[in-house]
Backbone as a printed PyTorch tensor [residue, N CA C, xyz], in Angstrom:
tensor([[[  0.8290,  -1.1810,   0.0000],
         [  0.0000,   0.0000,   0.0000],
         [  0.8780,   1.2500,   0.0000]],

        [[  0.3540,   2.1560,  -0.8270],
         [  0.9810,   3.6320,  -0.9340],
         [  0.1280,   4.4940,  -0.1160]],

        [[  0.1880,   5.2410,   0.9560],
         [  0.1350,   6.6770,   1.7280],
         [ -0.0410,   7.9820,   0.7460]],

        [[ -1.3110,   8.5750,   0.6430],
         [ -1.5570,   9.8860,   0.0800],
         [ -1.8100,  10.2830,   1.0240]],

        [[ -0.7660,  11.5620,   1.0260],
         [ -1.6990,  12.7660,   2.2470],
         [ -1.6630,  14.1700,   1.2130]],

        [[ -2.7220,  14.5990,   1.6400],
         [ -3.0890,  16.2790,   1.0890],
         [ -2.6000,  17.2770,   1.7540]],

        [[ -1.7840,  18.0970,   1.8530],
         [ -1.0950,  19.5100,   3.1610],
         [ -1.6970,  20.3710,   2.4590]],

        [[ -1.7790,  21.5530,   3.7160],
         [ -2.1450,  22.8380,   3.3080],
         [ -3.7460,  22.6620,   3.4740]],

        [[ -4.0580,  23.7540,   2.4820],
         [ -5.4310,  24.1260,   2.6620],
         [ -6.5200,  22.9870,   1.5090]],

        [[ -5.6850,  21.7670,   1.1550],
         [ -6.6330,  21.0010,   0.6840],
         [ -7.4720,  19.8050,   1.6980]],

        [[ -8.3360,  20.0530,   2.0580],
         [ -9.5070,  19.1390,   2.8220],
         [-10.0450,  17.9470,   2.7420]],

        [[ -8.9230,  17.1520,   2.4670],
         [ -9.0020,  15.4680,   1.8400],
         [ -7.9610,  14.7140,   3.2070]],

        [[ -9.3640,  13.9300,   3.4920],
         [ -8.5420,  12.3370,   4.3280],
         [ -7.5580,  11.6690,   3.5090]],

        [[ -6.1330,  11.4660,   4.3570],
         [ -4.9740,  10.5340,   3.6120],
         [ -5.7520,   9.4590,   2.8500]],

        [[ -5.3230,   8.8800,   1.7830],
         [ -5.5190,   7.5910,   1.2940],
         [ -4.6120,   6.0420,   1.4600]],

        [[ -4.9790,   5.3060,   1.2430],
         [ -4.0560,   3.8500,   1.3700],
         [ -4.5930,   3.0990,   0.1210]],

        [[ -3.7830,   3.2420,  -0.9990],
         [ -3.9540,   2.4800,  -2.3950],
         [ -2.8760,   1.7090,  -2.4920]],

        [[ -3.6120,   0.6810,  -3.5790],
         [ -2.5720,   0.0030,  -4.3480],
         [ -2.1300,   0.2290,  -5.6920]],

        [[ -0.8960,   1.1030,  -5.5830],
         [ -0.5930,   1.6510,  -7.0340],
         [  0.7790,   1.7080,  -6.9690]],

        [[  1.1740,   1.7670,  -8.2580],
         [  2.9080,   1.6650,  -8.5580],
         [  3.4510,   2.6790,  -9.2820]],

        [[  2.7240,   4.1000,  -9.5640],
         [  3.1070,   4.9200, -10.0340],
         [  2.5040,   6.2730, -10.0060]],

        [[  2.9360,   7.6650, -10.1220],
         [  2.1370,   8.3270,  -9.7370],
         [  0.8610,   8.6220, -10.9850]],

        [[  1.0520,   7.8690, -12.4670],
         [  0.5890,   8.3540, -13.2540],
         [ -1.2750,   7.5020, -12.9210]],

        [[ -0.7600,   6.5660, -12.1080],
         [ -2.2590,   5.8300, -11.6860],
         [ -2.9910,   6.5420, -10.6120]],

        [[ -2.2750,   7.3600,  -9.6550],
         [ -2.5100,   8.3370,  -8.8320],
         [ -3.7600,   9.6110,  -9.1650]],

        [[ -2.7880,  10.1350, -10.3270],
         [ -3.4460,  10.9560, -10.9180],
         [ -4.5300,  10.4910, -11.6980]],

        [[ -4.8010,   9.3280, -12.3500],
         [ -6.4440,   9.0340, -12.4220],
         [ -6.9330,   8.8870, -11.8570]],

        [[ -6.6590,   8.1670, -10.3720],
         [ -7.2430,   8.1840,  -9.5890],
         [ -8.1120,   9.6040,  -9.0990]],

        [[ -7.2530,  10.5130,  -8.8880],
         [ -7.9700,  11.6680,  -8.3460],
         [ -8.3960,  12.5230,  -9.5630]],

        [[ -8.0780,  12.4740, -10.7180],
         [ -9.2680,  13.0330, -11.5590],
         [-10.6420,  12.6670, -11.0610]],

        [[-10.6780,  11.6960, -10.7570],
         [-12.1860,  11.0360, -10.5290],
         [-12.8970,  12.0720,  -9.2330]],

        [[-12.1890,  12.4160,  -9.1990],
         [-12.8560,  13.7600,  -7.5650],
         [-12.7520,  15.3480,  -8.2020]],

        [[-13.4110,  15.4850,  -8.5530],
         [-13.8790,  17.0540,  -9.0560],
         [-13.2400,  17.9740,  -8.2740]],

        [[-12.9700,  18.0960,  -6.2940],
         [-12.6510,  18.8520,  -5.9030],
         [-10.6340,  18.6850,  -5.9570]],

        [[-10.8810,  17.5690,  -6.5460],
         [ -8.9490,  17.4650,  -6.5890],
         [ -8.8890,  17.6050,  -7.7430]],

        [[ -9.2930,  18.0890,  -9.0200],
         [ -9.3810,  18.4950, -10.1560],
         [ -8.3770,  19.7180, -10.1470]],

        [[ -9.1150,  20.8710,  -9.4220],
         [ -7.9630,  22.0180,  -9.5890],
         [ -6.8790,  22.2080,  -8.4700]],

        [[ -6.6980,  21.1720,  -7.5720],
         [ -5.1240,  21.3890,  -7.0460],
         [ -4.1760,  19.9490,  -7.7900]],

        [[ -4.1460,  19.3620,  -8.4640],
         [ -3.6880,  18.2490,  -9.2480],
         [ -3.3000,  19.1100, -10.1350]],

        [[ -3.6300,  20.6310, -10.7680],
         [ -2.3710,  21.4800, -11.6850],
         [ -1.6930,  22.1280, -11.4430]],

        [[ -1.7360,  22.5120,  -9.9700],
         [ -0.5420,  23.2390,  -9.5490],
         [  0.2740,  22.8070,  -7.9050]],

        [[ -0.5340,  21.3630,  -7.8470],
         [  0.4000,  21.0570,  -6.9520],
         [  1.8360,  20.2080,  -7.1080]],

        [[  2.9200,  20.3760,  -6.0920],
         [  3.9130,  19.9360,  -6.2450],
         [  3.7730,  18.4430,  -5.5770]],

        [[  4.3160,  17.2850,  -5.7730],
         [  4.5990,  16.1130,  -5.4070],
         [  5.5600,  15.4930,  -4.7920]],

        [[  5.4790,  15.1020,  -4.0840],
         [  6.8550,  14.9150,  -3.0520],
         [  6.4390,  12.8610,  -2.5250]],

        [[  7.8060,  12.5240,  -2.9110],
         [  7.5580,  11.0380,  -2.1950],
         [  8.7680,  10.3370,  -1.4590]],

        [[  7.8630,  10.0550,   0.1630],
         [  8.7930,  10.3650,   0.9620],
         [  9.5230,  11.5000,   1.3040]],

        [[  9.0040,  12.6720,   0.8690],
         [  9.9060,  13.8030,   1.2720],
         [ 10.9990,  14.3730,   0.3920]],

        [[ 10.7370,  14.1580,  -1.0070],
         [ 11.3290,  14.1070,  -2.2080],
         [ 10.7650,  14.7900,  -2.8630]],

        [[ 10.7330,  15.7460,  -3.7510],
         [  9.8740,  16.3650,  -4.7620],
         [ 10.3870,  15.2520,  -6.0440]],

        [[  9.2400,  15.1510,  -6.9550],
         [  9.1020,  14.7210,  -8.0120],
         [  8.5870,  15.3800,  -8.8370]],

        [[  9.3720,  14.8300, -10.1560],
         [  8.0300,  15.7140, -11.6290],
         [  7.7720,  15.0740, -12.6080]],

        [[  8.4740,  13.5240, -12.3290],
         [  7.7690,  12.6550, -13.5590],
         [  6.6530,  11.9220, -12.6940]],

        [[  5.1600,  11.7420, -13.3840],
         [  4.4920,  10.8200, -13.0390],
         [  4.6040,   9.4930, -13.8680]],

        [[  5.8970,   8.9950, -13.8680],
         [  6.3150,   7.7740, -14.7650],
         [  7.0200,   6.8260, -13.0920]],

        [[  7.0860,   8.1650, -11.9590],
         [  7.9910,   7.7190, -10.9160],
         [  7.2470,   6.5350, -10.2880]],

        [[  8.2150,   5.5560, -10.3330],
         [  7.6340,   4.2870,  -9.7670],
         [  7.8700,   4.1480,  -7.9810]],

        [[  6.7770,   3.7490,  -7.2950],
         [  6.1650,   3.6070,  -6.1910],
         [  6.0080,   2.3460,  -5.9210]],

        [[  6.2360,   1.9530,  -4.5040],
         [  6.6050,   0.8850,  -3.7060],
         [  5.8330,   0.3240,  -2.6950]],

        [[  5.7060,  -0.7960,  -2.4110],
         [  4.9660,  -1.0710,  -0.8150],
         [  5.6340,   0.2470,   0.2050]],

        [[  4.9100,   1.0450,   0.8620],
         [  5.3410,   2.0240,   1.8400],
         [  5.6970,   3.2500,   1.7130]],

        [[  5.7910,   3.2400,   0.3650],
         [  5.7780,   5.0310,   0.4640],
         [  5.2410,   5.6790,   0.6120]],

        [[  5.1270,   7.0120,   0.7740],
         [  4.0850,   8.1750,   1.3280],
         [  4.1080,   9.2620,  -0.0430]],

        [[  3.3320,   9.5860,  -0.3070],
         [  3.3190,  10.7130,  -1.8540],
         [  2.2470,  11.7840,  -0.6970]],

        [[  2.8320,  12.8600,  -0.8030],
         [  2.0770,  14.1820,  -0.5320],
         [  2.2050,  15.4120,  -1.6430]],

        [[  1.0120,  15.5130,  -1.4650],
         [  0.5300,  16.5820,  -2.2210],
         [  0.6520,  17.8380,  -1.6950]],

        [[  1.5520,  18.6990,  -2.3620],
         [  1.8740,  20.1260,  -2.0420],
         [  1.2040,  21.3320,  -2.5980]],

        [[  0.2110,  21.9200,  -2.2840],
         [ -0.5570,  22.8240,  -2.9040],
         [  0.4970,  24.4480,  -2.9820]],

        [[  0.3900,  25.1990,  -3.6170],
         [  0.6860,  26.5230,  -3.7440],
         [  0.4570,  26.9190,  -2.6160]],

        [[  1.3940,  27.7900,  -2.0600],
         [  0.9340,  28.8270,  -1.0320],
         [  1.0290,  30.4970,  -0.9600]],

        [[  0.5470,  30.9340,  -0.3340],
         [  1.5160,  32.3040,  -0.1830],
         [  2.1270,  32.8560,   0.8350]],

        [[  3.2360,  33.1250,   1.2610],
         [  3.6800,  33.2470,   2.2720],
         [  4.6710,  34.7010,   2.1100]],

        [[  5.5870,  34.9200,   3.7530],
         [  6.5990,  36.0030,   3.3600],
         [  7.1830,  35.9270,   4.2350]]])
C-alpha cells in the first residue's frame, strides 16, 4: 500500500492504495472534481522528495504528498 496525504489548505482524508506509479494516482484523483484544480498546480513529493515525472515508480510504503501553492513572506 501507498500513503496519500493532502497539506495545506486542501480538505481530503490521507488515502491507502494500491498503485505503482504516480501516473495511476493521478487518475485516480481526476475522478474527484474537488482534486481536479489542485492536481495542476500542486507539487509532489515522495517520501519527502519532490518529483516531476508521473512515470515515478512507487513501492509497498511510500508516502506521496501533495503540495498545494501557497503564499507566504
Amino acid at each position: 500500500m501507498v500513503r496519500v496525504e493532502f497539506l495545506g489548505p486542501i480538505q481530503k482524508s490521507p488515502l491507502e492504495l494500491e498503485i505503482t506509479n504516480l501516473n495511476e494516482l493521478a487518475e485516480i484523483l481526476q475522478g474527484d472534481i474537488e482534486m481536479r484544480q489542485w492536481l495542476e498546480n500542486s507539487a509532489v513529493a515522495v517520501n519527502d522528495v519532490l518529483v516531476s515525472s508521473r512515470d515515478f515508480a512507487l513501492k509497498e510504503g511510500d508516502r506521496v504528498a501533495l503540495l498545494p501553492p501557497v503564499c507566504g513572506g
